[in-house]
Residue frames relative to the residue before (quaternion, step in Angstrom):
aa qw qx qy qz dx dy dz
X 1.0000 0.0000 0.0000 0.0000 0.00 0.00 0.00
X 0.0380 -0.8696 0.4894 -0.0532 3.25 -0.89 0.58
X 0.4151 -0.7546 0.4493 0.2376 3.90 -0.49 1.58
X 0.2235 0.7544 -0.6171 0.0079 3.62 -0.87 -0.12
X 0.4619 -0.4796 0.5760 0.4742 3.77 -1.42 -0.22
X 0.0306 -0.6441 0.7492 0.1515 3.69 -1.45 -0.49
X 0.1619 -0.6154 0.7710 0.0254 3.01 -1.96 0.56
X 0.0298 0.8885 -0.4407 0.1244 3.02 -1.19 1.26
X 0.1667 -0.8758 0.4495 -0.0564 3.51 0.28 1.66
X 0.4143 0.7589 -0.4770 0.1578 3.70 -0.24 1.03
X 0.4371 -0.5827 0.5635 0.3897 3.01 -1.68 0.44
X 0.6528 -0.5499 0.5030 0.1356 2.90 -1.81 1.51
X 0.0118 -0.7858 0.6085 -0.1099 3.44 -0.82 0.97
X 0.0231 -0.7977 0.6026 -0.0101 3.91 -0.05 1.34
X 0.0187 0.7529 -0.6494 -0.1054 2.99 -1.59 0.58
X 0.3699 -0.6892 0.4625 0.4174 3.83 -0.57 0.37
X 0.6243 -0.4053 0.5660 0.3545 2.91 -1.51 -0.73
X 0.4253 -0.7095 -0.5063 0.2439 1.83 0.34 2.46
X 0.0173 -0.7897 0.5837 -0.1882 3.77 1.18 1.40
X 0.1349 -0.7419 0.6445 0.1265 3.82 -0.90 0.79
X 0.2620 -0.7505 0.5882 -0.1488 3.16 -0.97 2.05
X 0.0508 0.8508 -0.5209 0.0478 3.80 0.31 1.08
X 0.4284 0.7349 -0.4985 0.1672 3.34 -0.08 0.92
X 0.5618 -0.7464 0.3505 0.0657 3.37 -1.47 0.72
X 0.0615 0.9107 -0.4081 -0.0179 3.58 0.09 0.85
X 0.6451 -0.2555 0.3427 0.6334 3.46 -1.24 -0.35
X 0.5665 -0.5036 0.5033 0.4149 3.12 -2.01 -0.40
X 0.5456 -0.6284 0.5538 0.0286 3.21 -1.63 0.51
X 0.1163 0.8489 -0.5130 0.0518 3.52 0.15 1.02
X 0.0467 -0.7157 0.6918 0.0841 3.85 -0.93 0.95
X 0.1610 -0.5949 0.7797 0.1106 3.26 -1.69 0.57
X 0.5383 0.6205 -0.5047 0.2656 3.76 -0.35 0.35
X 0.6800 -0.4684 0.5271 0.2007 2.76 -1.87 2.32
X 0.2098 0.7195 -0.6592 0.0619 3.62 -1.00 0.77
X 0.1718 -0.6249 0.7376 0.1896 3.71 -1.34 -0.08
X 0.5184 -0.6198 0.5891 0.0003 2.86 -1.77 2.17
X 0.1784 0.6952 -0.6941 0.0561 3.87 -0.77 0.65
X 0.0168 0.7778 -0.6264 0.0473 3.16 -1.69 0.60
X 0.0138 -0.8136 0.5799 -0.0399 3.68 -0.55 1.26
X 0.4254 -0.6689 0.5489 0.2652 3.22 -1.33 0.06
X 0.0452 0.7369 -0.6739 0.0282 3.59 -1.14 1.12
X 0.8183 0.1680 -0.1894 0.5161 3.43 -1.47 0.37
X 0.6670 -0.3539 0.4589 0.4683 4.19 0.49 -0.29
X 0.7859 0.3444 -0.3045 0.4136 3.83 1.08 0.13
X 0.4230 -0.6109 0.5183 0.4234 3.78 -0.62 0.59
X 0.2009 -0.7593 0.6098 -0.1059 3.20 -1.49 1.06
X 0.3489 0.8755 -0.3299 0.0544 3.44 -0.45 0.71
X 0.4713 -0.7304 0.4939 -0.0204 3.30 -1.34 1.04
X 0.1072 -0.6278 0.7384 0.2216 3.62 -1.68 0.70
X 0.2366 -0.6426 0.7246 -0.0783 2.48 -2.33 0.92
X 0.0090 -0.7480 0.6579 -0.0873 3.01 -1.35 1.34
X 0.1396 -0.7704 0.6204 -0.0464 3.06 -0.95 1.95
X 0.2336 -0.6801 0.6452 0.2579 4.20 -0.39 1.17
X 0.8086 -0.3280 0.3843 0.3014 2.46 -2.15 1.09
X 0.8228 0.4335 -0.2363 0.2815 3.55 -0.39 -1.28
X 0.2824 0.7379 -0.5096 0.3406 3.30 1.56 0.20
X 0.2640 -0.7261 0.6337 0.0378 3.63 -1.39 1.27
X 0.1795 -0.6147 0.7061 0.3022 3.97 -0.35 -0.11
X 0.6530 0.4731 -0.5027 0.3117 3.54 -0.30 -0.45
X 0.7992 0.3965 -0.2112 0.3992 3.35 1.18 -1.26
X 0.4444 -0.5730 0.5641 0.3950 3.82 -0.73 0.75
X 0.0173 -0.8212 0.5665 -0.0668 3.65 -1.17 1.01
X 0.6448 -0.5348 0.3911 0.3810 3.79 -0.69 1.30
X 0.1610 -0.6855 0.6973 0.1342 3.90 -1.34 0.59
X 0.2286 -0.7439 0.6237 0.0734 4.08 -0.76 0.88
X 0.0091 0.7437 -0.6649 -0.0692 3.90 0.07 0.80
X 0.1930 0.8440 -0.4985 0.0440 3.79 -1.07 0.77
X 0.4408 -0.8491 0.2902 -0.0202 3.09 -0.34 1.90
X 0.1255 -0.8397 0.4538 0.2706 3.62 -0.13 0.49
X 0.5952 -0.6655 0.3427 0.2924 3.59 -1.01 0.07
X 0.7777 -0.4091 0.2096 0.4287 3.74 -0.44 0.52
X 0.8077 0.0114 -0.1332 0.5742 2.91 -1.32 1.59
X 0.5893 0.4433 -0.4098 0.5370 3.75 0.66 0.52
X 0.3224 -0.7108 0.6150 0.1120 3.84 -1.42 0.67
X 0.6747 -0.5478 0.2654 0.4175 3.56 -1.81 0.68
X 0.6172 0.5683 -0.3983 0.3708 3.49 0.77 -0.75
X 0.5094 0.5872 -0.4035 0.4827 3.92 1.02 -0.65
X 0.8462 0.3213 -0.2259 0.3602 3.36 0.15 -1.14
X 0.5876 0.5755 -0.3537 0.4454 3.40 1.32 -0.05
X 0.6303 0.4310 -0.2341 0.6018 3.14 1.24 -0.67
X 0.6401 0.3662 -0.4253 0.5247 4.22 0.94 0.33
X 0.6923 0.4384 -0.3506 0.4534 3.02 0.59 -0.95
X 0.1738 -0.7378 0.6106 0.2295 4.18 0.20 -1.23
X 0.4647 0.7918 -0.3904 -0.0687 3.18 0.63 0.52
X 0.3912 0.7366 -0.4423 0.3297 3.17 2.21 0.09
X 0.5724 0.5899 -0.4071 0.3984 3.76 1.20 -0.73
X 0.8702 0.2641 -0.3004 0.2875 3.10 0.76 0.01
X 0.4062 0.7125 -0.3314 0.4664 2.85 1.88 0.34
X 0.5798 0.6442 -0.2382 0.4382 3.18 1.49 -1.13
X 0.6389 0.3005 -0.3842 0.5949 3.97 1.65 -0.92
X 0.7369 0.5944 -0.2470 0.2066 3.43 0.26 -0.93
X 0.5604 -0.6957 0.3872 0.2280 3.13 1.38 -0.65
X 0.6825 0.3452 -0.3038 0.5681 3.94 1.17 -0.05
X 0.7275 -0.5002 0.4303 0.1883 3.25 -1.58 0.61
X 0.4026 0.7910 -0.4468 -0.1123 3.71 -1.43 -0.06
X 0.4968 -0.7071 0.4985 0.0690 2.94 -0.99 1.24
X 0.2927 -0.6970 0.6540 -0.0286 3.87 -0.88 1.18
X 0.2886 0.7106 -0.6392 -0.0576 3.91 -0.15 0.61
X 0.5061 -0.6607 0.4954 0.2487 3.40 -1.45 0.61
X 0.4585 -0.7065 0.4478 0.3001 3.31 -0.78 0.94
X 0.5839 -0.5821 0.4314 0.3662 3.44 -1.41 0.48
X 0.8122 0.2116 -0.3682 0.3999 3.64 -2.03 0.11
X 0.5672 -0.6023 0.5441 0.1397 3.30 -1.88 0.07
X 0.3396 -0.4606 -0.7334 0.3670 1.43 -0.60 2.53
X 0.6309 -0.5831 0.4851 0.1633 2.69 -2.02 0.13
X 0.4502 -0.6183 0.6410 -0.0647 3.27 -0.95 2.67
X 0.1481 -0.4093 0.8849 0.1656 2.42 -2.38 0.08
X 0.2606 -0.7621 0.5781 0.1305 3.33 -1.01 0.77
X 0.0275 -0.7666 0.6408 -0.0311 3.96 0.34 1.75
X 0.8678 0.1762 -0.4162 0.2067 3.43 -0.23 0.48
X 0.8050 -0.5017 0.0200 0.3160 3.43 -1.35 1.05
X 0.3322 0.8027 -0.4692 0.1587 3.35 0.09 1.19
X 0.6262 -0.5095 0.3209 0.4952 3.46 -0.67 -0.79
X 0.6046 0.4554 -0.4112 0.5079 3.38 1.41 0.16
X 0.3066 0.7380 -0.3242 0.5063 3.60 1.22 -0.03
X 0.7960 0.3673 -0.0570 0.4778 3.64 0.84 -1.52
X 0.6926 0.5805 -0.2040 0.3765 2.63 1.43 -0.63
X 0.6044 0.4845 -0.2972 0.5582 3.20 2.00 -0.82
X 0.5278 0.5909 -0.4702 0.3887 3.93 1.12 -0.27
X 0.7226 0.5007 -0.2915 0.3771 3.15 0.63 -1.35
X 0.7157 0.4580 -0.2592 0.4592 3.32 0.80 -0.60
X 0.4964 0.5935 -0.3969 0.4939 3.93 1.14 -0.14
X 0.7431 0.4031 -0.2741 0.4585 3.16 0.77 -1.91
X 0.3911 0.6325 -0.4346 0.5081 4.12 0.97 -0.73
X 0.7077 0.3364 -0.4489 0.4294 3.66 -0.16 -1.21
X 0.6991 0.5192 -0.3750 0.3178 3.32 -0.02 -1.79
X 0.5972 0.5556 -0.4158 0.4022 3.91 0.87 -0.87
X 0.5977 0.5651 -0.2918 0.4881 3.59 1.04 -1.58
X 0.8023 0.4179 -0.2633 0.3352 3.69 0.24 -0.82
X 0.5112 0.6725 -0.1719 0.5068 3.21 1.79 -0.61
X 0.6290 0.5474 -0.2488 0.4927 2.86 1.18 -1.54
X 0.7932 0.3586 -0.0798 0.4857 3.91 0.61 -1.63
X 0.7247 0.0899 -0.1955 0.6546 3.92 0.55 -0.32
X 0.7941 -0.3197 0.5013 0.1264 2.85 -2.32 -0.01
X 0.2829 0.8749 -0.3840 0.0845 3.58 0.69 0.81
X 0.3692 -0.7539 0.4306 0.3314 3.40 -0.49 0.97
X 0.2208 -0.8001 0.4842 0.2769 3.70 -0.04 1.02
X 0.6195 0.4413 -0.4392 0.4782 4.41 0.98 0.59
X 0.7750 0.2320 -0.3508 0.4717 3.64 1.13 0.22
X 0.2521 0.6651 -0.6179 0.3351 3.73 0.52 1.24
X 0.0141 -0.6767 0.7191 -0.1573 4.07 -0.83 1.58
X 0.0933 -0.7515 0.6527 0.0211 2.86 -1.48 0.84
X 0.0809 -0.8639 0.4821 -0.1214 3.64 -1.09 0.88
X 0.0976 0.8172 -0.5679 -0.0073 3.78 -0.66 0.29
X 0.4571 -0.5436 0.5689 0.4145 3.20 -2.02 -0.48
X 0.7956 0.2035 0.0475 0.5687 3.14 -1.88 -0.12
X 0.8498 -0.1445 0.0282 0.5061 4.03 -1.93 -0.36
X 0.5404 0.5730 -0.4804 0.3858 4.07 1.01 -0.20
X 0.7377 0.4757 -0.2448 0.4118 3.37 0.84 -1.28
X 0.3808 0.5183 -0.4966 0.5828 4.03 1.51 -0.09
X 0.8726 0.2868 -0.3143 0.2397 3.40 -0.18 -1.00
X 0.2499 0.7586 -0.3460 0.4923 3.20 1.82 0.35
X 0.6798 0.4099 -0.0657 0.6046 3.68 0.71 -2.09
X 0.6648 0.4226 -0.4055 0.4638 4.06 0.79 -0.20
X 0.5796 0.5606 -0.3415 0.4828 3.75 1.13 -0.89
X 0.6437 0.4118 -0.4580 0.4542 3.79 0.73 -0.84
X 0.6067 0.3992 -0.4296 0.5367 3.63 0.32 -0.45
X 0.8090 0.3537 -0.2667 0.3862 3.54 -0.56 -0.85
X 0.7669 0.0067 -0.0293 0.6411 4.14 0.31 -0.71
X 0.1909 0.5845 -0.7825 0.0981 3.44 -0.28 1.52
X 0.4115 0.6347 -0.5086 0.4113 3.90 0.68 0.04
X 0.8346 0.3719 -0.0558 0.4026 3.05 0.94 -0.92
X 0.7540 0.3443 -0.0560 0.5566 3.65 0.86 -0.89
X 0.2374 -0.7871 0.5626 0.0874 3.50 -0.43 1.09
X 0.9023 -0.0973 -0.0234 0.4193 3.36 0.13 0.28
X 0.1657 -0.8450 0.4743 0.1834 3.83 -0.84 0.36
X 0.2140 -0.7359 0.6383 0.0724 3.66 -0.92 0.26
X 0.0321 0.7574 -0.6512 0.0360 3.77 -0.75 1.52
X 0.0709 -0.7022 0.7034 0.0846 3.33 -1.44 0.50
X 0.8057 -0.0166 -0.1005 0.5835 3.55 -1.57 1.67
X 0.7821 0.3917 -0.2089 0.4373 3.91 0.63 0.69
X 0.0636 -0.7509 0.5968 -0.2754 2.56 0.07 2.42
X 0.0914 -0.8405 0.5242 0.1018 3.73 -0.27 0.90
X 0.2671 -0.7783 0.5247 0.2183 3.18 -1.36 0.78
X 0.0933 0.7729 -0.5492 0.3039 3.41 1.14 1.23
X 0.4882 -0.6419 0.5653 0.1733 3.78 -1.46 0.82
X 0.4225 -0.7852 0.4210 0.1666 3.01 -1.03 1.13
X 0.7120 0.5607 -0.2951 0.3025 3.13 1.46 -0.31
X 0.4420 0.5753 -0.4007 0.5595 3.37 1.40 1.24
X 0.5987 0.5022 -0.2477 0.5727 3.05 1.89 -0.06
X 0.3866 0.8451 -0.3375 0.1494 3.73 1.43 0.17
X 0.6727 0.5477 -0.0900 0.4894 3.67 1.98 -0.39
X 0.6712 0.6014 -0.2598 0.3468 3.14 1.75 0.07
X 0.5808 -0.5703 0.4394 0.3799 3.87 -0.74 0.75
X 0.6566 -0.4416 0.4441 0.4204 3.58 -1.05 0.62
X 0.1094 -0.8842 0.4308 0.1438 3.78 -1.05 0.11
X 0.1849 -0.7662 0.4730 0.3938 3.10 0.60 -0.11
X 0.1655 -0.8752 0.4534 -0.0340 3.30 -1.56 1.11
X 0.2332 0.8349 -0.4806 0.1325 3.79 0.25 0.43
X 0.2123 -0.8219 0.4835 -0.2135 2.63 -0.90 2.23
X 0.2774 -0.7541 0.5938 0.0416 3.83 -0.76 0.70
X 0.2398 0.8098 -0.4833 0.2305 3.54 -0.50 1.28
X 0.3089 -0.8419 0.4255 0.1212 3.57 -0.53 1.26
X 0.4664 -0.6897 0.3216 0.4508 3.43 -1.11 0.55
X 0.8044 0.3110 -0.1591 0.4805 3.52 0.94 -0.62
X 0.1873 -0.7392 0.6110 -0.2126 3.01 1.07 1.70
X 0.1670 -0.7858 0.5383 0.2546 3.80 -0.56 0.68
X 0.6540 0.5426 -0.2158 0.4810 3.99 1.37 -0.95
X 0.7339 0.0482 -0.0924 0.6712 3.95 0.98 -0.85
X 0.5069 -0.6451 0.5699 0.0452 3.49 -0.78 1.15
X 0.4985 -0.6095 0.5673 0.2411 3.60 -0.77 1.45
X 0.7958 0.3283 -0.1438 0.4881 3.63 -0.07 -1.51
X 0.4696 -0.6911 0.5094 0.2060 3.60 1.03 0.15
X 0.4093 0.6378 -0.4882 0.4328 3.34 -1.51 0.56
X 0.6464 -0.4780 0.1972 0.5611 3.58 -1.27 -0.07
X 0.4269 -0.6562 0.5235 0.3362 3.58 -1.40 0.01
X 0.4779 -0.6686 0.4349 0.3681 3.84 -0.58 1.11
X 0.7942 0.4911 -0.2595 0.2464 3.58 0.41 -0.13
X 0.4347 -0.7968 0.2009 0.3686 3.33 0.69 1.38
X 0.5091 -0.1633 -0.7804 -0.3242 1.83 -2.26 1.08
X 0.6352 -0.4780 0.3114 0.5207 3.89 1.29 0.96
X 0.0084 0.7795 -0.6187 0.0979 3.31 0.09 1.36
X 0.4341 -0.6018 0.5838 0.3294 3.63 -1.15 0.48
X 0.1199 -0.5871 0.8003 -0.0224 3.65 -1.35 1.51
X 0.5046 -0.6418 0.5404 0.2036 2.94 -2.03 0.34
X 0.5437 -0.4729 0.3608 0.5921 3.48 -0.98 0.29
X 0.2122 -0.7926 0.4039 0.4046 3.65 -0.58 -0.47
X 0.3871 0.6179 -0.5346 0.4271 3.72 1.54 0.04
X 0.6860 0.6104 -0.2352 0.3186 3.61 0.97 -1.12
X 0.6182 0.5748 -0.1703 0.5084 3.28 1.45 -1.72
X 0.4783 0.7858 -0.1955 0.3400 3.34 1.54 -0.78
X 0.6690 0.6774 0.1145 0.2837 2.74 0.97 -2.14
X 0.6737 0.4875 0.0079 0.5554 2.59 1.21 -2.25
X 0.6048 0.5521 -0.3756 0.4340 3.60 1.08 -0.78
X 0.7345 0.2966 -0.2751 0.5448 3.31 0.64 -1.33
X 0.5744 0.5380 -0.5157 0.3385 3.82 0.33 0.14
X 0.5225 0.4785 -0.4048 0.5781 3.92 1.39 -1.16
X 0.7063 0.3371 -0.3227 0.5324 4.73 0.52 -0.79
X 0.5826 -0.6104 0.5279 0.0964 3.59 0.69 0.85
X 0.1427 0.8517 -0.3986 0.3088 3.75 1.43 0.53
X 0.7650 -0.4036 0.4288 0.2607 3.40 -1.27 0.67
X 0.0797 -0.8392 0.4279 0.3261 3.58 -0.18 -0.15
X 0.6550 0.5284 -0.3100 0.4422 3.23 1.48 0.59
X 0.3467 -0.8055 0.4539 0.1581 3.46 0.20 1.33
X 0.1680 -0.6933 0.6669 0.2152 3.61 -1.09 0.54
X 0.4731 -0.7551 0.4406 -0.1093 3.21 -1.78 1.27
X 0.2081 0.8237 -0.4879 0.2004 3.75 0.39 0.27
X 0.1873 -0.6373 0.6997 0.2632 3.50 -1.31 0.51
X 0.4304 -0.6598 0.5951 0.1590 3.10 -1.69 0.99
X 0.7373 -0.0133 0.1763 0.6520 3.70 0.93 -1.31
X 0.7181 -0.4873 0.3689 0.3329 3.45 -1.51 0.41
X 0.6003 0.4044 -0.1798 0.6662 3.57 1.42 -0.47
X 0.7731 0.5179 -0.1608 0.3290 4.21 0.74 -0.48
X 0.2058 0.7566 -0.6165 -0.0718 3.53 -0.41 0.23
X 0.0486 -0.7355 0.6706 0.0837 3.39 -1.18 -0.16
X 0.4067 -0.8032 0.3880 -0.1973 2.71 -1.52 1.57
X 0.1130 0.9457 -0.3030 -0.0313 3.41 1.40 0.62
X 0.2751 -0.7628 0.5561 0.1823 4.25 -0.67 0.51
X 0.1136 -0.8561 0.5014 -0.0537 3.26 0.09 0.74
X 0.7065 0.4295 -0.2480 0.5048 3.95 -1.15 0.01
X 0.5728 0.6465 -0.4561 0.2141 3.49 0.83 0.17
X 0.7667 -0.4245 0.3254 0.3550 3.56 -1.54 0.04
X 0.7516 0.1906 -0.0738 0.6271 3.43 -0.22 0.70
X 0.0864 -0.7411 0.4943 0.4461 3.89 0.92 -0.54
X 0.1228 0.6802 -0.6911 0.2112 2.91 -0.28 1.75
X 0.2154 0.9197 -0.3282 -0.0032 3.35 -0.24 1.57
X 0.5039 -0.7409 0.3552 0.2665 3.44 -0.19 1.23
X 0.1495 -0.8005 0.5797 -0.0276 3.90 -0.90 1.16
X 0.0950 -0.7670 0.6324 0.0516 3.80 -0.43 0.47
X 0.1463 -0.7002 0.6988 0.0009 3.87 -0.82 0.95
X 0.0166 -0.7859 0.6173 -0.0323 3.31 -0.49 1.33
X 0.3689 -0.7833 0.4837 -0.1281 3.35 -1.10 1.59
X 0.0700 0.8617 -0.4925 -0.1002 2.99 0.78 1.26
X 0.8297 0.2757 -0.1482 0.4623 3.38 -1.45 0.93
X 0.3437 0.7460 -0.2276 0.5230 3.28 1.64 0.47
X 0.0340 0.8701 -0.4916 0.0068 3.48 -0.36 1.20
X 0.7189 -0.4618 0.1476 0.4981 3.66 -1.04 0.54
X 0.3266 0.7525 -0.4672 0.3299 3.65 0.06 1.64
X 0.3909 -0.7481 0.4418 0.3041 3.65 -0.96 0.13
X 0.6610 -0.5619 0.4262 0.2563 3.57 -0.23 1.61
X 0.8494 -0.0312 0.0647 0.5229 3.57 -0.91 0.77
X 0.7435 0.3511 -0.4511 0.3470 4.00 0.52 -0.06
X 0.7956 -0.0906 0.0990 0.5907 3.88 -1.53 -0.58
X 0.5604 -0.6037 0.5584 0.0981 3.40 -1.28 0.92
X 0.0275 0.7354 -0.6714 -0.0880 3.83 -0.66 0.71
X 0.6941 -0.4367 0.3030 0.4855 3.23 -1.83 0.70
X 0.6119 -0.5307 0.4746 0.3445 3.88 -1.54 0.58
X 0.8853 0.2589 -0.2021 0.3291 2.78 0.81 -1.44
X 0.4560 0.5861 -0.4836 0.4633 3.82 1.34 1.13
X 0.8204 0.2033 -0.0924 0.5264 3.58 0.69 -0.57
X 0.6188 -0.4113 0.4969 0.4484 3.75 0.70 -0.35
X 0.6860 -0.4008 0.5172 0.3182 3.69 -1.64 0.09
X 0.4272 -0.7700 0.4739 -0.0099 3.32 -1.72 1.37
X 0.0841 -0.8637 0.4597 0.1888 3.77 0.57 0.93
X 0.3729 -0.7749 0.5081 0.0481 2.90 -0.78 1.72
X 0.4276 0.7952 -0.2223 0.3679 3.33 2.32 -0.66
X 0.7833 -0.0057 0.0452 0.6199 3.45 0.68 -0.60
X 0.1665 -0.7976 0.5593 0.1527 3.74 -1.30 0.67
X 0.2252 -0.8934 0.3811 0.0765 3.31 -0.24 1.51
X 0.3515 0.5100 -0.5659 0.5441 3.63 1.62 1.45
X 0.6328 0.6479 -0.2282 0.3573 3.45 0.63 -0.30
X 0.5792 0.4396 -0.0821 0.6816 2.92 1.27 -1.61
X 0.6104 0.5535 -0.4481 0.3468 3.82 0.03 -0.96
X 0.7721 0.4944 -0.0443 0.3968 3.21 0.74 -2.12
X 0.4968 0.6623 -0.2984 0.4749 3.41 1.57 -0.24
X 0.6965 0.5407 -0.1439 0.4492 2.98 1.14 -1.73
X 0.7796 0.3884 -0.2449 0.4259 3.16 0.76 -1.95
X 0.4901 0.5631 -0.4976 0.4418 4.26 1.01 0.05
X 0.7992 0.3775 -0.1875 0.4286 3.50 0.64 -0.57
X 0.7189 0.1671 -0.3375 0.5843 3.82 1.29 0.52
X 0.1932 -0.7602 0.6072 0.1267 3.61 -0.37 1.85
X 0.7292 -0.2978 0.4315 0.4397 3.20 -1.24 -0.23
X 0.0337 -0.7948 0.5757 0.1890 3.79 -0.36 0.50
X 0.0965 0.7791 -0.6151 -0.0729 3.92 -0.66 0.37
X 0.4848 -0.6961 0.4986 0.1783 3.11 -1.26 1.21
C-alpha cells in the first residue's frame, strides 16, 4: 500500500441504479491523502482506498466504514462526497472505498453471478483488513450512493453474519426480497429526496432513459421494517424545514429502520460535496447524512445470538 496526494480532472459520468445518466460537467478536482490497496477475488485484481486516522490504537478493536460509490463513478469520488475520513479522523474508526468491478465501474445488485462476485470480494476485503488492523468484527457497516447504496441492500442479504448495519443514500431498490430470505434483521437508515431526478420518491418509471422501475420509497421503507419485524407504528419528527425523518422502532434484534426524507432533494448526499444542480437536483445542506449514518451505525452493533 502506498500514501500519496492525487489530483483528479474528469469528465463526470452518472449512472443510476442501473438508469444510464450521461452527462458532462466542469472538471473535478480531489486532493485527498489516500492509501492504494489491492487484492485478488474470484481470479480478478480488485481494489480499494483506505483511510486509517492517526489515532488509530492496535491494541484497541476499532469500527470498519465500507462505502460504495455509485455507477460509473470511482473510490476517490465518493470519499470526497461522502467525507467520511473527516469524521473518522474525530471519531476514531477506519474506512475503506472499494471500487466496483467492470468498465465503468457497477455494482452488480441483482441476482447474478456478478452479484457474487461483488460479495465475495467485500467479504475478502473485510478478511484483508482483519487480517492487517484491529477490527472490531460487531462494528463493521456498510453503505453507498445511488448503485453503491443497492449494493449496500445486497450485503444485508448476503453478509448479515457479517455487517451490522447499512446506510443508503438516493437508493431505493426494486430488487426481491425473496433472495433475501436468510438474513438477520438489519438495521437500516436511509436518505432520499423528493425530486430525486434518476430514482423517483413516489417510485415508478424513472424519466431518464431507459425508465427503470424504482420503488415507492415510503413503501420500500416499510417493507424493510416489515422483513425487521418492526413496530407497526412509525415515529415522526421534523428535523429541518426541508427534513423529516421517520424512525421503525420495536424491532427484532433492535434492528431499526430510519428514512430521512428530503424535501426537494435530488439524487445527492445530504450535507456532503455538492454536485452540479442542474445534474442531480439540489443539495440539502439541512441535514448531514455522514453524521447521521455514524450516529446510527454507533448505536446498532452487530447483535449475535
Amino acid at each position: 500500500m502506498k500514501t500519496r496526494k492525487i489530483v483528479i480532472g474528469a469528465v463526470v459520468v452518472l449512472i443510476g441504479l442501473p438508469v444510464v445518466l450521461v452527462l458532462i460537467a466542469a472538471v473535478w478536482i480531489y486532493a485527498l491523502d489516500r492509501t492504494n490497496g489491492a487484492i485478488v477475488s474470484s481470479g480478478r485484481p480488485r481494489s480499494y482506498l483506505l483511510y486509517v486516522p492517526p489515532r488509530y490504537d492496535r491494541a484497541k478493536p476499532t469500527p470498519l466504514v465500507i462505502s460504495m460509490h455509485g455507477a460509473a463513478e470511482w473510490p476517490a469520488q465518493q470519499m470526497n462526497l461522502s467525507r467520511w475520513n473527516r469524521l473518522a479522523e474525530t471519531q476514531g474508526f477506519i474506512v475503506v472505498y472499494p471500487s466496483g468491478s467492470d468498465v465503468p465501474k457497477i455494482w452488480h445488485v441483482e441476482r447474478s453471478a456478478g452479484l457474487m462476485r461483488d460479495v465475495r470480494f467485500i467479504s475478502a476485503l473485510i478478511d484483508t483488513l482483519e487480517a492487517a488492523y484491529n477490527i472490531d468484527p460487531t462494528r463493521i457497516y456498510a453503505n453507498g450512493v445511488s448503485n453503491g447504496g443497492g449494493m449496500a441492500f445486497a450485503l444485508s442479504c448476503t453478509l448479515s453474519d457479517r455487517i451490522a448495519a447499512v446506510g443508503m443514500v438516493a437508493a431505493a431498490q426494486s430488487l426481491p426480497w425473496s433472495w433475501c430470505t436468510d438474513r438477520r434483521p438489519v438495521p437500516m437508515i436511509a436518505f432520499h429526496g423528493t425530486a430525486d431526478p434518476i430514482a423517483p420518491y413516489s417510485g415508478g418509471r424513472s424519466p431518464v432513459p431507459p425508465g427503470d422501475l424504482f420503488p415507492n420509497v415510503p413503501t420500500w421503507t416499510a417493507n424493510w421494517a416489515r422483513r425487521n419485524r418492526c413496530g407497526l407504528n412509525p415515529v415522526d419528527s421534523v428535523v429541518a424545514m426541508d427534513v423529516t425523518r421517520r424512525e421503525y422502532t420495536h424491532c427484532a434484534d433492535h434492528a431499526a429502520v430510519v428514512l430521512y426524507t428530503i424535501r426537494g432533494g435530488g439524487h445527492s448526499w445530504p450535507g456532503g460535496k455538492p454536485l452540479p444542480e442542474w445534474m442531480v437536483g439540489p443539495t440539502s445542506r439541512s441535514v448531514d447524512a455522514t453524521s447521521q449514518m455514524w450516529a446510527f451505525f454507533r448505536a446498532h452493533p452487530l447483535q449475535r445470538n
